[in-house]
C-alpha positions as a printed Julia matrix, in Angstrom:
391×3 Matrix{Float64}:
  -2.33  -26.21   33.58
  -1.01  -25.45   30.37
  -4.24  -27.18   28.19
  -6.26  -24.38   29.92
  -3.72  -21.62   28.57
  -4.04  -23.93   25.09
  -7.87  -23.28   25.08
  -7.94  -19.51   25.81
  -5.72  -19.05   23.11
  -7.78  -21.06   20.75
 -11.34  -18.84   21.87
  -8.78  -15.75   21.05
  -8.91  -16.69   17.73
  -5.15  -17.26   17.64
  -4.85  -20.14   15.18
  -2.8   -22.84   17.67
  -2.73  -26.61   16.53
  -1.99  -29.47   18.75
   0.66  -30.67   16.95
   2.2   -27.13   18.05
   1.27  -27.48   22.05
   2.42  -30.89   21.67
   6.06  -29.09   20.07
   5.38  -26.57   23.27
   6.1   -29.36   26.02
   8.1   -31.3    24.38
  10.57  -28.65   24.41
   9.37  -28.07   28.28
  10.26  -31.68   28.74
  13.68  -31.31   27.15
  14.61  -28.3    29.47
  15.44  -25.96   26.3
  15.15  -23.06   28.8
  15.81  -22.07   31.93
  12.91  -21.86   34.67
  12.38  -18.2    33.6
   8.53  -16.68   32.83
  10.66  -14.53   30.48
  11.98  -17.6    28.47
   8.58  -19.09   28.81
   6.91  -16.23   27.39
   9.43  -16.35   24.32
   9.18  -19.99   23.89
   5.74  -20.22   24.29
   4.98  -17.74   21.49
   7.77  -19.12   19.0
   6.1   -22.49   19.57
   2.56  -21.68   19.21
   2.48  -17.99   16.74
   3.21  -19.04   13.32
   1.87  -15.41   11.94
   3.32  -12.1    13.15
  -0.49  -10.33   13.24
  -1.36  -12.75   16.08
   0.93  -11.56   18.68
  -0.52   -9.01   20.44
  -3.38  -11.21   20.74
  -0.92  -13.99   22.01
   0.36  -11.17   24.87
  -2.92  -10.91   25.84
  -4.48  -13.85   26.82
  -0.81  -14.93   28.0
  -0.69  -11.93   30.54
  -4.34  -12.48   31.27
  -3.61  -16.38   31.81
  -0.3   -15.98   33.91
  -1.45  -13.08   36.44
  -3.12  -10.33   34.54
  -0.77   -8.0    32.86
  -3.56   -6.25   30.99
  -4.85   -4.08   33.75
  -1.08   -2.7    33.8
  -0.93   -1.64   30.05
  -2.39    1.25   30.34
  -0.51    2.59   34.03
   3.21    1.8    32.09
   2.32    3.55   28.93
   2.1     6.52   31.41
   6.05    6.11   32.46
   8.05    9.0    31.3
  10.59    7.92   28.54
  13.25    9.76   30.55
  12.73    7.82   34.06
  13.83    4.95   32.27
  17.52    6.52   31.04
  20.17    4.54   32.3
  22.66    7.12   33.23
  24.37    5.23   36.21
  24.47    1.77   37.61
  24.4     0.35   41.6
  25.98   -2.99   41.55
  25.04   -5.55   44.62
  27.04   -7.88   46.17
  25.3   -11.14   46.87
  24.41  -10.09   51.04
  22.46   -6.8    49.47
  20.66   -9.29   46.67
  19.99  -11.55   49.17
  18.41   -9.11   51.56
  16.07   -7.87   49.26
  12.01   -8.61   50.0
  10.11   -9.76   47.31
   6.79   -8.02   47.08
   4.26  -11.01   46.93
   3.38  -11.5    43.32
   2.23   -9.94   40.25
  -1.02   -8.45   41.8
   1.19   -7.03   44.8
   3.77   -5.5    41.88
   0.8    -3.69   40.31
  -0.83   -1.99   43.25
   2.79   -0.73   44.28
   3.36    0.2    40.68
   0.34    2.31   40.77
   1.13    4.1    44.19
   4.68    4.94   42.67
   3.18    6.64   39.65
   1.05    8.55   41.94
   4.24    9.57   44.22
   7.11   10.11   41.82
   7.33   13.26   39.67
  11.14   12.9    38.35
  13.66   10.75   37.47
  15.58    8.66   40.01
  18.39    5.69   39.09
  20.8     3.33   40.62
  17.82    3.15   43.58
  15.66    0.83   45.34
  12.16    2.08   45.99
  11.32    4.66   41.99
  10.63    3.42   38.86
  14.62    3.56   37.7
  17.04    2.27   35.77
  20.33    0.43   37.28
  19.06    0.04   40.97
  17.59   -2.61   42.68
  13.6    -1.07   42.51
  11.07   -3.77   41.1
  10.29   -1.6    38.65
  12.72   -0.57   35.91
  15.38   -2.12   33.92
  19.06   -3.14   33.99
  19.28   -3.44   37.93
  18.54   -6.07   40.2
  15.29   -7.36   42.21
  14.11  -10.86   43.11
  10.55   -9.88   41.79
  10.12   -7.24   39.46
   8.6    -5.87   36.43
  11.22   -5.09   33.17
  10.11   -1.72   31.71
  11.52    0.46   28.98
  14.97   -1.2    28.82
  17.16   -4.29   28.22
  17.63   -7.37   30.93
  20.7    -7.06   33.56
  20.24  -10.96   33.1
  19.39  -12.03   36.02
  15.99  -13.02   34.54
  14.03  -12.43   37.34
  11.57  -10.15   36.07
   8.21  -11.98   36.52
   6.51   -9.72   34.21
   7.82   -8.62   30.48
   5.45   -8.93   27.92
   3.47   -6.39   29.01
   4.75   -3.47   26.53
   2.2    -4.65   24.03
   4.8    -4.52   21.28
   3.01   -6.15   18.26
  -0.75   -4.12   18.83
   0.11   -2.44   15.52
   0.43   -6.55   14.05
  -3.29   -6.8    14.8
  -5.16   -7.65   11.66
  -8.27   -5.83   13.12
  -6.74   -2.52   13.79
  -6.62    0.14   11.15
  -3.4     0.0     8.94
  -0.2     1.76    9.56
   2.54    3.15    7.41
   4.5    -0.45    8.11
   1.5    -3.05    7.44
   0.04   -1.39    4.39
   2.98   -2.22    2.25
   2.93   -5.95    3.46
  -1.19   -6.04    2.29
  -0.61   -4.55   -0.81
   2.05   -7.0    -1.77
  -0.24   -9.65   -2.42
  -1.38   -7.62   -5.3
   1.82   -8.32   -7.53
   2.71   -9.51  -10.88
   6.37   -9.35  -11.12
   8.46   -9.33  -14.42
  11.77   -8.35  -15.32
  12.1    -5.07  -17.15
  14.8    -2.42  -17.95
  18.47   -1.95  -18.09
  20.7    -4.53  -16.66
  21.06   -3.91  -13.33
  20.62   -6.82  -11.13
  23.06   -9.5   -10.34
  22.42  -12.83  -11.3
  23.76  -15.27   -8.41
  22.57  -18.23   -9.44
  24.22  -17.92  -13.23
  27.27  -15.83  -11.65
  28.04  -18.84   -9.53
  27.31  -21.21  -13.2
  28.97  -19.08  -15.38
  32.25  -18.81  -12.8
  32.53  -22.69  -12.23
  32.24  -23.34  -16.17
  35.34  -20.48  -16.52
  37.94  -22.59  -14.54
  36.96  -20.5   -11.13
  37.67  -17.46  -12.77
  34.96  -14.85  -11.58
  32.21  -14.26  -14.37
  29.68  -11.74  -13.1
  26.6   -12.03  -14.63
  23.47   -9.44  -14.82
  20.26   -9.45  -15.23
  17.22   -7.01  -15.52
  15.81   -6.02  -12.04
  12.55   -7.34  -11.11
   9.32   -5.12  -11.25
   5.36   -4.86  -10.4
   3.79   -4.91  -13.62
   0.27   -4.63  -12.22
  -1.59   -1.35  -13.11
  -3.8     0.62  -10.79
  -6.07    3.41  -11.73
  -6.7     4.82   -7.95
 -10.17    7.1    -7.4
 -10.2     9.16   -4.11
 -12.81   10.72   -2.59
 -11.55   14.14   -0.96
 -12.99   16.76    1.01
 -16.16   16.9     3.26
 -16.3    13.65    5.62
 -12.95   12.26    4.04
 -11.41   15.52    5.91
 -11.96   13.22    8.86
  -9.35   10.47    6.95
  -6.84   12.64    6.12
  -3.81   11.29    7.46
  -5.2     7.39    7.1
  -5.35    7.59    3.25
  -2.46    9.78    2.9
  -0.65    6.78    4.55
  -2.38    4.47    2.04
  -1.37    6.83   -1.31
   2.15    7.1    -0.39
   2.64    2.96    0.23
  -0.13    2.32   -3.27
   2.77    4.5    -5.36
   5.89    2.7    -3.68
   4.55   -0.52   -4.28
   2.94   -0.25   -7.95
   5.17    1.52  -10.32
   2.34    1.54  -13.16
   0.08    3.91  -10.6
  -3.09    6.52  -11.79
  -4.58    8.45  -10.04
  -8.0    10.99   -9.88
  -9.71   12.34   -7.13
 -13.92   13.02   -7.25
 -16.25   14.41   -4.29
 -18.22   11.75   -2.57
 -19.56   10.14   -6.03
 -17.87    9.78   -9.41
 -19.61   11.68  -11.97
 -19.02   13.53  -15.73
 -15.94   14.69  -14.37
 -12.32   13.43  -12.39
  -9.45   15.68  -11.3
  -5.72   15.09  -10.84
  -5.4    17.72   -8.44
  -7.13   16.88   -4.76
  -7.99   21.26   -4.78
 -10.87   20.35   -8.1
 -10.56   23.42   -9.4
 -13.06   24.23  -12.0
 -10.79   25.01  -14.6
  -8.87   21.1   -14.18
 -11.44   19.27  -14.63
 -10.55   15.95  -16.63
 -13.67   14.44  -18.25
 -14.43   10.48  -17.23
 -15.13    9.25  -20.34
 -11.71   10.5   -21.2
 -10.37    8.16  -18.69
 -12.34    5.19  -19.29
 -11.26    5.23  -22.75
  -7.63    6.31  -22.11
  -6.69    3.37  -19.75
  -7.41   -0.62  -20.92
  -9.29   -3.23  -18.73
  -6.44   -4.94  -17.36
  -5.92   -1.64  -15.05
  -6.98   -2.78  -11.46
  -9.92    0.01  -10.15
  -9.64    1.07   -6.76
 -12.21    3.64   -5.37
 -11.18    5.22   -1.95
 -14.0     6.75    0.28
 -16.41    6.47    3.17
 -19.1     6.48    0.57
 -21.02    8.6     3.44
 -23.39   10.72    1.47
 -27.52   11.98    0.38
 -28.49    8.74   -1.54
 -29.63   11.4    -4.12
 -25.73   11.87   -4.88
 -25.77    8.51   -5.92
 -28.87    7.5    -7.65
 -30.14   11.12   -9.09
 -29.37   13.39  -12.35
 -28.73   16.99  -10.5
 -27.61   15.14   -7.07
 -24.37   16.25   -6.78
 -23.78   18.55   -3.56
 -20.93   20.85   -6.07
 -22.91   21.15   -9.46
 -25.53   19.9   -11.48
 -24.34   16.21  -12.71
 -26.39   15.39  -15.98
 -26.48   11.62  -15.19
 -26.51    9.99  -11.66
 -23.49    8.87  -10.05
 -24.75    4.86  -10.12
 -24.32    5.45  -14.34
 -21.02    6.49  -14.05
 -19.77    3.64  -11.36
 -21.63    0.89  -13.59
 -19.49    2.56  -16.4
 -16.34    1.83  -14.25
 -16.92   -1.42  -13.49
 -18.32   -2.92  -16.28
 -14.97   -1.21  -18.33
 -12.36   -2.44  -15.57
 -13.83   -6.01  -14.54
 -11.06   -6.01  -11.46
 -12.22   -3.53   -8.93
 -12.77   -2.89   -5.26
 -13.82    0.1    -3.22
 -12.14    0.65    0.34
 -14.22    2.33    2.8
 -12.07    4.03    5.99
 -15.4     3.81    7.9
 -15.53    1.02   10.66
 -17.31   -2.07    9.1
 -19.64   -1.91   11.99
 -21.23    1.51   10.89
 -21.73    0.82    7.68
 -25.5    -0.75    8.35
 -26.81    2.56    9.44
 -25.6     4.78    6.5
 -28.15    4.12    3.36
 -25.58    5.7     0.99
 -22.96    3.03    2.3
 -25.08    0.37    1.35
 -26.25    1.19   -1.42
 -22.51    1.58   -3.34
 -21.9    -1.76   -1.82
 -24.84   -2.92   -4.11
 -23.27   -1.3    -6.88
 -19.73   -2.37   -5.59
 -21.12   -5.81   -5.72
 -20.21   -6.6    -2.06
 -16.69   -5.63   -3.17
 -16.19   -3.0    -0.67
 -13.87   -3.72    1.82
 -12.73   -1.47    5.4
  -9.31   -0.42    5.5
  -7.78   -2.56    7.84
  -4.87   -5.02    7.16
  -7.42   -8.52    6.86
  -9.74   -5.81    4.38
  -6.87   -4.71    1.95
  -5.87   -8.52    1.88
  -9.23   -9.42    0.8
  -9.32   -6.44   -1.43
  -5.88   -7.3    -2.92
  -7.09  -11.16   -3.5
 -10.34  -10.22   -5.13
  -8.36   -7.99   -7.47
  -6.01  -10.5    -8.09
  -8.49  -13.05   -9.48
């Protein structure tokens, strides 16, 4: 039974090894847990998940395997937070838990699940029919059923809930999906050169524990300059136009690239880099900070990263005159050959889905000039952007 579960996991791209299904029932065999889906469903994924991205992927096929809990994602997302407050509590004896019906399985739990969202338009606890908190419904948390599903809440611990995993928990782990706040900082990371810098303001355990042993056992503290990023990044945005469309995406990006790097620049063009950069996202005339300026100003071991859907006329890229906001006197390929061939680490990210990017002629042509180094912004593309810039 469990092979079959083994092999969908394995087509989900969900990198399981033997040797870890072979960890899976041997723990089964030793009776580790108790005869719960719940414990299952936790063992199961400790066993087999080595990587934190790969959990929502692992819910999935495991709901889809043991009863499909997919087709119910989308009905509990629906719940109202407040149906689920526990504000009182209807304990059972053992003749009222025993006289409770189950409801016939999982499918039988998700057509009655459905009807209830249908029926009930307020909160109800300490019940046995709504979606509650404290009763003995199927549906809720913190009461008591025979056959239920656990939303919104902890266990009462009776760990008879046939269905918990459904929540989805980790979707934002997904190394497909488009980054958060959270997983941008953990992509970036593998873009750092650490070296200790400053004042003395770290303590030093290791020499602490050295220093106190060598004084008799009298305490010695010892400090130590605190660790930093020495990896410089000269960061180009593209602003305005299409990028209005990536607003709140690349603001999340900025505000994780200057927590993470403490040696940060950054400029902001329009669609293409040409003669001219600006430090304020507005571009006002008057602001304008030439780019020869800032090729010269900044040495080759900054890392260049371009930010923009690079969605554009191909004349903005390859023609004298061809910019949309005033007449550039050299095309905007000059000026990104300039970049790169002055800061030998660089990488563009594009917010665009990767799948688009075939039918856009200005997208492929700056991944020409990119040299294939254009990458989307999702958690796997900022990792391969952060390794390439790391070489």
């Amino acid at each position: 039974m469990l092979i079959e579960f083994f092999l969908n996991l394995k087509e989900a791209k969900v990198p399981v090894s033997v040797r870890e299904f072979l960890s899976l029932l041997d723990a089964l065999k030793a009776e580790v847990i108790e005869p719960s889906i719940d414990e299952f469903y936790q063992l199961a994924r400790m066993t087999l998940v080595k990587d934190e991205q790969y959990f929502d992927r692992f819910d999935q096929v495991f709901g889809s395997y043991f009863q499909g809990v997919e087709s119910m994602v989308s009905v509990i997302a629906d719940i109202p937070a407040d149906w689920l407050e526990k504000k009182l509590q209807h304990l059972l004896s053992a003749e009222e838990k025993a006289a409770l019906q189950k409801l016939g399985g999982p499918e039988a739990l998700q057509k009655r699940l459905q009807e209830l969202m249908k029926e009930q338009k307020e909160w109800h606890g300490g019940g046995k029919k709504w979606i509650g908190a404290g009763g003995s419904s199927p549906f809720g948390h913190s009461g008591y059923h025979p056959e239920g599903i656990r939303i919104g809440g902890e266990s009462a611990g009776n760990r008879t809930a046939i269905k918990v995993w459904e929540a989805r928990e980790f979707k934002d782990y997904d190394s497909n999906l488009s980054l958060g706040t959270r997983n941008i900082k953990m992509a970036l990371r593998r873009l750092r050169r650490f070296a200790r810098s400053g004042s003395n303001d770290e303590l030093d355990l290791d020499k602490t524990i050295n220093y106190t042993a060598a004084n008799a056992g009298m305490l010695d503290i010892q400090m130590r300059p605190e660790r930093h990023n020495q990896v410089k990044v000269l960061l180009l945005m593209d602003v305005g136009g299409s990028m209005d469309d990536h607003v709140q995406q690349i603001s999340e990006l900025f505000t994780a690239v200057k927590t993470e790097f403490k040696h940060l620049e950054h400029y902001y063009f329009h669609n293409c880099v040409y003669e001219y950069l600006w430090q304020s996202n507005r571009r006002r005339r008057d602001q304008m900070i030439s780019t020869q300026d800032v090729i010269n100003k900044y040495g080759s071991d900054y890392k260049l990263i371009f930010v923009g859907d690079a969605t554009m006329s191909p004349y903005e890229i390859l023609s004298p005159n061809g910019a949309v906001e005033y007449n550039n006197r050299e095309s905007g390929a000059t000026w990104i050959n300039r970049l790169i061939d002055h800061f030998p680490h660089y990488a563009w990210l594009n917010p665009e889905p990767e799948s688009i990017w075939q039918y856009r002629q200005s997208i492929e042509i700056m991944q020409g000039l990119m040299k294939d180094r254009m990458y989307p912004v999702t958690i796997n593309g900022l990792e391969e952007a952060m390794r390439q810039l790391s070489k």
